[in-house]
C-alpha positions as CSV (number, residue, x, y, z in Angstrom):
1,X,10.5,60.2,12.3
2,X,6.8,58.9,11.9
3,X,7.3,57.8,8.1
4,X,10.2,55.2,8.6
5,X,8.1,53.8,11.5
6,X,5.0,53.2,9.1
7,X,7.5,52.4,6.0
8,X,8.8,49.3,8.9
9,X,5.5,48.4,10.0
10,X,4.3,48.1,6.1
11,X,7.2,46.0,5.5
12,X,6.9,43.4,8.5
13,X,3.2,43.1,8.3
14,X,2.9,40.8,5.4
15,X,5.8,38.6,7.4
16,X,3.4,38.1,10.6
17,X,0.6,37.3,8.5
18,X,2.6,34.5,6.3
19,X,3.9,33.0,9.9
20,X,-0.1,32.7,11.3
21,X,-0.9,31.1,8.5
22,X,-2.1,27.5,9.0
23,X,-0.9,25.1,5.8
24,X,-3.4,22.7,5.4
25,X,-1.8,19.5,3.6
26,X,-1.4,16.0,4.1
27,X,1.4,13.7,2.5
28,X,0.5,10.3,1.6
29,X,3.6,7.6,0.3
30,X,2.5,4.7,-1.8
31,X,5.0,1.7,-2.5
32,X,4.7,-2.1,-3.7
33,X,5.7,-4.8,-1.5
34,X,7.1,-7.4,-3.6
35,X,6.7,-9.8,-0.7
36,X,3.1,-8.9,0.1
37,X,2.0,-8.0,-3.6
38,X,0.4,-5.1,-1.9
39,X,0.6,-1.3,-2.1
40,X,1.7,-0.1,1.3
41,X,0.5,3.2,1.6
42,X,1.2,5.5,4.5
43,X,-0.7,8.5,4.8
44,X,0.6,11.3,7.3
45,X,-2.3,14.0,8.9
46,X,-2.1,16.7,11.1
47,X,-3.7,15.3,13.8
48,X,-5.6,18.5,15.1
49,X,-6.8,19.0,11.7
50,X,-8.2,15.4,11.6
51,X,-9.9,15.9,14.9
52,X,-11.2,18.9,14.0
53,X,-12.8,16.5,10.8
54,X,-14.3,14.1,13.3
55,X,-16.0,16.2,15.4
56,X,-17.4,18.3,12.3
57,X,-18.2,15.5,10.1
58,X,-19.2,13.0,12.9
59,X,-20.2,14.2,16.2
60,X,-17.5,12.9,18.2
61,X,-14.9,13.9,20.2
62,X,-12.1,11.9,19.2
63,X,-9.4,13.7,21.1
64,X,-6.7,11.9,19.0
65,X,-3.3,11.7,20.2
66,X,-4.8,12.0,24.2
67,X,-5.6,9.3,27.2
68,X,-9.1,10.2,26.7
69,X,-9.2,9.2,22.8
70,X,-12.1,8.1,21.7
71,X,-11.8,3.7,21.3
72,X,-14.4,4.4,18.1
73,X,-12.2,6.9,17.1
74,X,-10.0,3.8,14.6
75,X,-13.6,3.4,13.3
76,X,-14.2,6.6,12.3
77,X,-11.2,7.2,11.0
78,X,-11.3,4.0,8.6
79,X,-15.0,5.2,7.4
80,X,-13.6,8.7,6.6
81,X,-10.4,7.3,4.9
82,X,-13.1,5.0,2.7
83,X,-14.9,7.9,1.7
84,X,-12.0,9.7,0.8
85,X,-9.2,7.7,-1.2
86,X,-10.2,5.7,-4.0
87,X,-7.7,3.6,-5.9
88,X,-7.7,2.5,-9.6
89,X,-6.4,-0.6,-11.0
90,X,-6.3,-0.3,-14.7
91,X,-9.4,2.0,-14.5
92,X,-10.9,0.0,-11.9
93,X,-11.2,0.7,-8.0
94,X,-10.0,-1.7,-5.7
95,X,-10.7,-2.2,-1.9
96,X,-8.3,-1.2,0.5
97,X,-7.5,-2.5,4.4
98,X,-7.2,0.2,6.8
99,X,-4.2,-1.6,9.3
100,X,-4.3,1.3,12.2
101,X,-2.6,4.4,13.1
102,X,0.0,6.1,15.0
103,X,1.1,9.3,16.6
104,X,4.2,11.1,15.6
105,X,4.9,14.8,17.2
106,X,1.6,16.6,15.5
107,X,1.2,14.1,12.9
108,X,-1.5,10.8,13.1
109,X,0.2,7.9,10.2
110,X,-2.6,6.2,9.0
111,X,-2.0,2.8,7.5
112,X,-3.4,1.0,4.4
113,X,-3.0,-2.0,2.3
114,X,-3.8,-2.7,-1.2
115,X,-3.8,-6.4,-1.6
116,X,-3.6,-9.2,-4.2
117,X,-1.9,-6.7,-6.4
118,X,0.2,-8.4,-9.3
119,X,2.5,-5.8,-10.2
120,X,3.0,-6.8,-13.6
121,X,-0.5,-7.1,-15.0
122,X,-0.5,-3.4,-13.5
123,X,-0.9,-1.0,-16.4
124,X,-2.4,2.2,-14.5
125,X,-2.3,2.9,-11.0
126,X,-4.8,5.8,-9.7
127,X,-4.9,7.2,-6.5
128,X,-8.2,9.9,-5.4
129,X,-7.7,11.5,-2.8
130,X,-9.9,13.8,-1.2
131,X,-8.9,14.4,2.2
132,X,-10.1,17.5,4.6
133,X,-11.1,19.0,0.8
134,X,-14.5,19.2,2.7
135,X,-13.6,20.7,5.9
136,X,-10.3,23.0,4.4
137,X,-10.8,24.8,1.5
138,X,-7.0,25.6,1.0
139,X,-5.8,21.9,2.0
140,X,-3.6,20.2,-0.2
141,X,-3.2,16.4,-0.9
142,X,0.4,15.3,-1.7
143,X,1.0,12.0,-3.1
144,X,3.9,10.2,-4.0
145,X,4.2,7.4,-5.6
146,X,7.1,4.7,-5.7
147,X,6.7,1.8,-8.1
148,X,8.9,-0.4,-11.0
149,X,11.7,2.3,-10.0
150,X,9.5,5.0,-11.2
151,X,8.8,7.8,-8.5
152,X,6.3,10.3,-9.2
153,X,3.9,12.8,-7.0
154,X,1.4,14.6,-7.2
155,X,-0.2,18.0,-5.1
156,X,-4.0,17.1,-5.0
157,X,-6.6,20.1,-4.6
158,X,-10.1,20.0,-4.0
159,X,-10.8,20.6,-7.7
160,X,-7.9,17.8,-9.1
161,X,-8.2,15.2,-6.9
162,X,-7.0,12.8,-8.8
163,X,-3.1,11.6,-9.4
164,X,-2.2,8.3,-12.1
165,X,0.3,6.7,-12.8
166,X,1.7,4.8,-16.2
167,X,3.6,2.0,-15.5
């Protein structure tokens, strides 16, 4: 009776490791507003793992998502993005705005504009994006870009970071 109780256990074990396991990944949308002549990107975080970032990288106790948030916590949040996504214009890097954030179940949606973009002098559009790559070895970066009716993405790791785009 002993073996088909270790033969069960050997078979479920794997199963309640795979279910503990944290995924560490963010998704990030990029799109061109024709009105604005911007790239309207969206990029969606787990919000404990940002925190976690925050505290690590910066000494603070942001306590995202809480009444006690941090108010520098937009601050430091718009420094890390900057230090973390770059985008390319036809090789070259362009600023970005950083327009806020909001809370959705265990997600933060950070907000960012790309501005004075004219679409059609746009040959190549490059996105870096290194997010939690410093704090998460296994995190994933998953961009997806939607331009000219083309839609492409992209899984970013710490060691390709880096997702383009022919137009």
């Amino acid at each position: 009776m002993k073996t088909p109780k270790k033969l069960l256990l050997l078979l479920l074990l794997p199963l309640f490791a795979f279910t503990a396991h944290k995924f560490y990944v963010s998704v990030t949308m990029v799109e061109y507003s024709e009105k604005d002549q911007a790239l309207q990107v969206t990029s969606r975080i787990f919000i404990d793992d940002l925190d976690k970032l925050l505290s690590e990288r910066y000494g603070i106790k942001a306590a995202l998502a809480t009444k006690k948030e941090s108010p520098q916590a937009d601050h430091y949040i718009d420094k890390y993005l900057r230090s973390k996504i770059i985008f390319r214009v036809n090789g070259k890097p362009v600023p970005f705005k950083f327009l806020g954030k909001q809370y959705k179940d265990d997600l933060v949606i950070c907000y960012i504009e790309v501005q004075d973009i004219q679409l059609e002098k746009v040959e190549t559009l490059e996105i870096q994006n290194d997010l939690l790559t410093d704090l998460f070895e296994e995190q994933q970066n998953i961009v997806h870009f939607k331009l000219k009716g083309q839609k492409k993405s992209f899984v970013l790791i710490r060691e390709n970071n880096k997702g383009m785009l022919n137009l």
